[in-house]
C-alpha positions as CSV (number, residue, x, y, z in Angstrom):
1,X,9.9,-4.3,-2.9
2,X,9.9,-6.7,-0.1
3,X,13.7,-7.3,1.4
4,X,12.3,-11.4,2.1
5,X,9.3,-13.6,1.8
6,X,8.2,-12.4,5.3
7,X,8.6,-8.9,4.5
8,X,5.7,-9.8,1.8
9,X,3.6,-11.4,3.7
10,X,3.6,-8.3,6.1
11,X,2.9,-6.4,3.2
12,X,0.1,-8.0,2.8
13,X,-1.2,-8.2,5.8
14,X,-0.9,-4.5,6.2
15,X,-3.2,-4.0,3.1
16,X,-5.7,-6.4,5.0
17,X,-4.8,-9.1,2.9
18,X,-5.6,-12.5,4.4
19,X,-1.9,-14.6,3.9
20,X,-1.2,-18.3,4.4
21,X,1.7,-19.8,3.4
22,X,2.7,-22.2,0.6
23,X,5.4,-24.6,-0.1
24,X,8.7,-23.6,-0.6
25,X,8.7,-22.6,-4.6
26,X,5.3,-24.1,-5.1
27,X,1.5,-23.4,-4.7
28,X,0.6,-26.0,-2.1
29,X,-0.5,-24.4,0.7
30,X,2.0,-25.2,3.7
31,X,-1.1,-25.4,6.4
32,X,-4.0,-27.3,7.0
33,X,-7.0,-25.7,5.7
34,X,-5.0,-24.1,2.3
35,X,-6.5,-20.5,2.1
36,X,-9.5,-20.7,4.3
37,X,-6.6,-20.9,7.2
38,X,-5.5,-17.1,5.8
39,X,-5.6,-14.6,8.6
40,X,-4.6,-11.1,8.6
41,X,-2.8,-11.7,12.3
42,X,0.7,-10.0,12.1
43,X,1.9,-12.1,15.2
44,X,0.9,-15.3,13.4
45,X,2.5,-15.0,10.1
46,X,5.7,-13.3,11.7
47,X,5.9,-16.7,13.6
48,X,5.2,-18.9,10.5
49,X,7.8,-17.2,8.5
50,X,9.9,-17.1,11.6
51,X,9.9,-21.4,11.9
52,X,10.2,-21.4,8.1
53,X,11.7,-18.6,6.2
54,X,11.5,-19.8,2.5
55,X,7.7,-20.4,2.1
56,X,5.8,-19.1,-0.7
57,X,3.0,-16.4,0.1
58,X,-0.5,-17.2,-0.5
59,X,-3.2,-14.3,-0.4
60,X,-6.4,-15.5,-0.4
61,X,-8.6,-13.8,-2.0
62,X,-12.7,-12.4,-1.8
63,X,-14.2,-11.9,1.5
64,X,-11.4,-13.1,3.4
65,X,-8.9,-9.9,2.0
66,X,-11.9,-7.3,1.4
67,X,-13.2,-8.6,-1.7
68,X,-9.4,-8.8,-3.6
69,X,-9.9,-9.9,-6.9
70,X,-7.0,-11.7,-8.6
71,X,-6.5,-11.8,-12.5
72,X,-3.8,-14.3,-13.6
73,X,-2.1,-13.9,-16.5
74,X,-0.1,-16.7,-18.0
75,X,2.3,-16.6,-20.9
76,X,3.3,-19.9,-23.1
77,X,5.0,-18.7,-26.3
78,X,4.8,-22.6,-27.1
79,X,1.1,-22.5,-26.9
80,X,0.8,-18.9,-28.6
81,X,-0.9,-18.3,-25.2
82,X,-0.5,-14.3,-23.7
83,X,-2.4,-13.2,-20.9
84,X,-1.4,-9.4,-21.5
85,X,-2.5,-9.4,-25.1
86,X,-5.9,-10.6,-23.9
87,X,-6.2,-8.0,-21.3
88,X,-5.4,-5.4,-23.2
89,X,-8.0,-6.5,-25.8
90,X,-10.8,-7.2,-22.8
91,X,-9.9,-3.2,-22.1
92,X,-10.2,-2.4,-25.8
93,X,-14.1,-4.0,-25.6
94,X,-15.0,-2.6,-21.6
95,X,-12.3,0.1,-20.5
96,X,-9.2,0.2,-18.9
97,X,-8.5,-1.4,-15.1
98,X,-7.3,0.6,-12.6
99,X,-3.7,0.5,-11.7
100,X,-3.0,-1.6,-9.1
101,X,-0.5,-4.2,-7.7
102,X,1.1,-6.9,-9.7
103,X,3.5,-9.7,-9.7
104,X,5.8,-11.0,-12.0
105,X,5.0,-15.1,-11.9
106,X,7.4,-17.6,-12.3
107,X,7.0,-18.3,-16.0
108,X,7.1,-14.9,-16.8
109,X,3.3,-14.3,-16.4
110,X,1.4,-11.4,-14.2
């Protein structure tokens, strides 16, 4: 697990990820040019997260990070709404994923 924000970005990076950063506790990107301004330059994010040590990490995704494909997962008991229950089921129809990395979002989501 990543000791601070930068730490994950790094992370990232190290996977070949491309990172930009995002608002503080949000999903707005924090640069000009949102995700197409990701880069896989250690020097660069160190020095973002450097000037501003709270920012959110944004990983684009595709091309830019090897092809990285994302699946998002939201949870809203109010809306009956699980993302897990309809993964498992798309797994049930065409086979399991492999394991891989995952996050834990905000609202208790994947």
């Amino acid at each position: 697990m990543a000791e601070s924000l930068k730490d994950a970005a790094l992370s990232c990076v190290a996977r070949n990820w491309a990172v930009f950063p995002l608002v503080e506790r949000d999903k707005i990107p924090a640069v000009k040019g949102g995700f197409q301004a990701g880069t896989v330059d250690a020097d660069q994010i160190g020095q973002a997260w450097e000037h501003r040590q709270n920012m959110n990490v944004g990983v684009a995704t595709g091309s830019m990070s090897r092809g990285l494909v994302v699946i998002d997962l939201d949870v809203d008991e109010a809306k009956g709404e699980n993302g897990l229950d309809t993964l498992h089921e798309w797994e049930r129809e065409y086979g399991e994923l492999p394991d891989t990395v995952t996050a834990i979002t905000g609202r208790g989501g994947m």
